[in-house]
Structure formats: C-alpha cells, structure tokens
C-alpha positions in Angstrom: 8.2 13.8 13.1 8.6 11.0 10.5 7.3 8.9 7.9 4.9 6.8 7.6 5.5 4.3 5.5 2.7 3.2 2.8 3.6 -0.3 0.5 0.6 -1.4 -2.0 1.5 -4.9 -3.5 -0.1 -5.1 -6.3 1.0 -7.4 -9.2 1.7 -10.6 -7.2 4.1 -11.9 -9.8 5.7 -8.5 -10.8 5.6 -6.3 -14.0 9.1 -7.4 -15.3 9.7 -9.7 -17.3 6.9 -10.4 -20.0 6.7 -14.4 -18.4 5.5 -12.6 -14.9 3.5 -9.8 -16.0 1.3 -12.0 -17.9 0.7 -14.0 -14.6 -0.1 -11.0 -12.8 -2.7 -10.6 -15.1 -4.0 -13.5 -14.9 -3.6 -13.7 -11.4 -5.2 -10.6 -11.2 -8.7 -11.0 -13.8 -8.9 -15.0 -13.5 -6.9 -17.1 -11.0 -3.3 -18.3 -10.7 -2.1 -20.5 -7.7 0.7 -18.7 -5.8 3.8 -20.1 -6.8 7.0 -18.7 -5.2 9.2 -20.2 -7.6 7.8 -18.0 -10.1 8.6 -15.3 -7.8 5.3 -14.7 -6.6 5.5 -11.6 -4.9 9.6 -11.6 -4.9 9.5 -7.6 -5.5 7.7 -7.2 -1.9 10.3 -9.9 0.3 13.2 -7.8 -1.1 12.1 -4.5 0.0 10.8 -6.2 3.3 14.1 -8.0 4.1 15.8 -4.4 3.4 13.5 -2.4 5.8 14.0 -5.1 8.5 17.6 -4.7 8.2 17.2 -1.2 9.0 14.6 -1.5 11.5 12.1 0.4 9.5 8.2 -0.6 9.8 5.2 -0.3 7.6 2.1 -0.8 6.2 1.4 -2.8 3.5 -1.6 -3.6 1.7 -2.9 -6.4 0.0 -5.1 -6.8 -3.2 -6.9 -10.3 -2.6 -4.6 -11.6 -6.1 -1.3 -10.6 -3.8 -2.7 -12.5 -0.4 0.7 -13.0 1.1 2.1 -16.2 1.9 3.5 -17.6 5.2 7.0 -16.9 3.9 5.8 -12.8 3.7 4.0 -13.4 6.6 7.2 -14.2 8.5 8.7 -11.3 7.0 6.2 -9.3 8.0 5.8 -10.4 11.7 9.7 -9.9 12.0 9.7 -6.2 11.3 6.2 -5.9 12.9 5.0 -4.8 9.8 1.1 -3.8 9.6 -1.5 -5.6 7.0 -4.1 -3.9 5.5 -6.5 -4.1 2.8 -6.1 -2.8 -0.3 -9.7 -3.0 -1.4 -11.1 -3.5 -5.0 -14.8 -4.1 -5.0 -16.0 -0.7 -3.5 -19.5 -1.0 -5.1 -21.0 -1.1 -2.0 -20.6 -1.2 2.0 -21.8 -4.4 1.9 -19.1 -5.3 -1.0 -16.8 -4.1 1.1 -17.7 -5.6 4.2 -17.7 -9.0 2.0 -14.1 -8.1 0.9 -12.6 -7.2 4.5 -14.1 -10.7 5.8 -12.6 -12.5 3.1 -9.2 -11.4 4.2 -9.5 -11.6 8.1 -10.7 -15.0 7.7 -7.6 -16.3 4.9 -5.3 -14.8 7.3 -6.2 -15.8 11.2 -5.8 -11.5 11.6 -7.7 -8.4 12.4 -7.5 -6.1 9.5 -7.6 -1.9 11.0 -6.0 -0.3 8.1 -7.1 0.3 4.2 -6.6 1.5 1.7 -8.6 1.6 -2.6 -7.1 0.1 -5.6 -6.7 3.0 -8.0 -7.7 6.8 -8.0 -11.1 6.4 -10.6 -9.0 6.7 -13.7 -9.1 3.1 -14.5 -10.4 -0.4 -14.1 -7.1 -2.8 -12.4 -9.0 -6.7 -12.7 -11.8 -8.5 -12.7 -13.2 -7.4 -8.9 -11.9 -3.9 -8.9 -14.3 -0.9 -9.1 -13.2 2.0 -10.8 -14.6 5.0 -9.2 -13.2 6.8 -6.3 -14.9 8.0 -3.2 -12.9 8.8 -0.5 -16.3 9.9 1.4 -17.8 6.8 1.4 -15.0 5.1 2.3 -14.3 7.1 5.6 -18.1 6.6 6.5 -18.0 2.7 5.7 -14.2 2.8 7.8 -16.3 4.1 10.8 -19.0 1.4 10.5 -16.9 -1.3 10.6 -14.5 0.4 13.3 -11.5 0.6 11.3 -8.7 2.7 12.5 -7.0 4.5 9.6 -7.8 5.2 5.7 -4.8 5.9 3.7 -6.4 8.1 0.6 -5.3 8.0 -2.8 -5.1 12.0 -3.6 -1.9 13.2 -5.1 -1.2 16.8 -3.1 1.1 15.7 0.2 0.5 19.0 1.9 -2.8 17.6 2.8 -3.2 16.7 6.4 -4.3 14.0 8.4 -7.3 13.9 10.4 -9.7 12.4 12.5 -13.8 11.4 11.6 -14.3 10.7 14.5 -12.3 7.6 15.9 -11.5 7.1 12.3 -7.2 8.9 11.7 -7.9 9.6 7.6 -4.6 10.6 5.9 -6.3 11.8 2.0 -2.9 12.2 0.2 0.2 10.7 0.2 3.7 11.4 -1.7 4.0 9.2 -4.2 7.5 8.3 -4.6 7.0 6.9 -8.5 7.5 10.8 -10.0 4.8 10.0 -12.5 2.2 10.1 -9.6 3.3 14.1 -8.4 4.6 17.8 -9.4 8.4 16.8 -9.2 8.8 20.8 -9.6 6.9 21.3 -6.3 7.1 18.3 -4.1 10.7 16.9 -4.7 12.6 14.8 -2.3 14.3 17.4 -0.3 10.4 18.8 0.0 9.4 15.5 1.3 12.4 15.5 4.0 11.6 18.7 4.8 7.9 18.4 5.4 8.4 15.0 7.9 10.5 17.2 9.9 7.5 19.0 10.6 4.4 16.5 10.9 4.0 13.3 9.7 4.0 12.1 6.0 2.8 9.0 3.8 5.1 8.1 2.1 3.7 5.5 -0.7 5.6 3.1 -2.9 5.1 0.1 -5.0 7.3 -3.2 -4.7 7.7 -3.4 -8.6 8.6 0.0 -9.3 11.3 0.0 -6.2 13.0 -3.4 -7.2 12.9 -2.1 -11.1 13.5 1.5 -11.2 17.3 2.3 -9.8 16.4 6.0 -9.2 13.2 5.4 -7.1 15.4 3.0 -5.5 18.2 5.4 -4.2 15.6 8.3 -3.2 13.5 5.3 -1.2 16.5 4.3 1.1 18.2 7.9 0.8 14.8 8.8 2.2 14.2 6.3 5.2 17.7 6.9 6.1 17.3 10.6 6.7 13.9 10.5 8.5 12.3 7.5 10.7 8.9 5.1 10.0 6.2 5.5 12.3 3.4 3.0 12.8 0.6 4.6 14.8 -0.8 3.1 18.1 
C-alpha cells in the first residue's frame, strides 16, 4: 500500500523568527500582502522542491491567509501536487460554501479535497471557527460533491471510508510527536501499517523546515514507503 501524503500550510510567513511569526499573525487575524521576499510561505517551496525531486505527490491545503502564489503554483503543478481547502469558517454550510467559492474563483481551479483548521481546542485567526464536527462536514462534502475529507482525529488505526461517493479518511498520523502516543504509534508503526492499507500521513511546513528530527523521520519515511494520490 502507501502513504498518502497530507501538507496543511498554515502560517504563510513561518513561525521562526519573531520578524515572520508576527506577520503570520497578522496575516492571519488582519491582512498582509504576500510578499515572497519576506519568505512568504518559504517553509512550503522547500519541502515541495524536496518531494519533486523524489517524485513524491501530495495534498496540500490552504488557509485563505496562505493562498499560494504562482511561484507555489508552479511547484505544485510540477509534482502534480493536489490543492485543497483547509477551511476556517465552519459556522455554517453556507459559510462554507462562501469559503470553498472564494478559493476556486482566486485560483482558476476546482477544489475536491478538504480539510478543518484545528481539532475544537482552539480559535487560529480572525475567520476560523473553533468547534469540530467532522459529521457535518462529511454531510456538507457530499452536498457540494466533494471527493475526499481528510479528518483531524489523532488515532491512525482508524480507517477510511466511503459516505457515499464521499472517500472520508477521520485520522491521520501526525508526524509532529506532540500530536500522537509516541509509545503506540512510532515510526516503525507507521511503516508498518502502510504496508498494509493506506495511511495519512500529516505534516506541517514550519515544523519540517525547523525541527531536524521531524525532518529525518519525514524523508526516512517517504523513502521507505510510496505517496499515493487517489483517482
């Protein structure tokens, strides 16, 4: 089987130094322009020049404060690379609806795949809504004829299924060891496991480029096992 490969970009200017964490916050509650020479989104080109090196896809998912730019989007249509949403205002369907347009229309492209922003434990900027409910979700995925709903749940043995024509993957493993039981699902676990059936695999830009641990497991990882994107 193999991976499947889960990247939410989510501070568009980093969390490293103090300089570009503050304008991911601002970015993030208010508005900043996207300037790349303040390494707007940096963290996510390195890690997607790295995985088109090795010929390993993904999806990626983007808050509307990380919209990519036309340098990611050629990064992303040379590893054919899949966009999704990584939604914030879940207040509603129609909120969401609102929020799905928004991002088909910025980028000329049909958006199949989602993701939410956070797990209900806390409010991330100005337009995100805290509370989590994955059951909504799948039923407002069906309405607008989405094809897959990456879940934010924190136990990888779950499985994937299908709601009808909706494919609804409810966990992931988080690569970040705050996010899981390193006791219980370590990476020889993970390897393992994608032996078997397919697994998300979820990381974040920032903590990949920062963090030289998570860094060795991540390409340790994709080197023993293979991405998958689904038709």
């Amino acid at each position: 089987m193999s991976l499947i490969l889960r990247i939410d970009v989510e501070h568009p200017y980093g969390k490293k130094p103090l300089f570009n964490h503050m304008l991911s916050r601002i970015s993030s509650d208010l508005y900043f322009p996207k300037i790349e020479l303040f390494k707007y989104l940096n963290d996510l080109k390195v890690i997607l020049k790295l995985l088109n090196q090795i010929n390993a896809r993904s999806y990626i998912f983007f808050r509307r404060c990380t919209m990519p730019t036309s340098t990611v989007l050629e990064l992303i249509d040379k590893g054919n690379h899949i966009i999704g949403l990584h939604l914030e205002n879940s207040r509603s369907f129609n909120t969401f609806k609102r929020e799905l347009g928004y991002f088909a229309k910025k980028l000329n492209h049909k958006i199949y795949v989602f993701s939410k922003h956070g797990s209900g434990k806390k409010r991330y900027g100005l337009y995100h809504y805290a509370p989590y409910d994955p059951k909504k979700y799948v039923e407002w995925g069906k309405r607008l004829k989405m094809k897959i709903f990456f879940g934010n749940l924190e136990n990888p043995t779950s499985k994937d299924y299908y709601d009808e024509s909706l494919l609804v993957f409810p966990s992931a493993f988080w690569l970040e060891p705050f996010w899981r039981n390193t006791k219980k699902f370590n990476i020889d676990w993970l390897i393992n496991e994608a032996y078997k059936r397919d697994v998300v695999l979820l990381i974040h830009p920032n903590a990949l480029v920062l963090d030289k641990d998570i860094k060795e497991d991540f390409f340790f990882i994709i080197n023993k096992i293979p991405t998958k994107i689904i038709k």
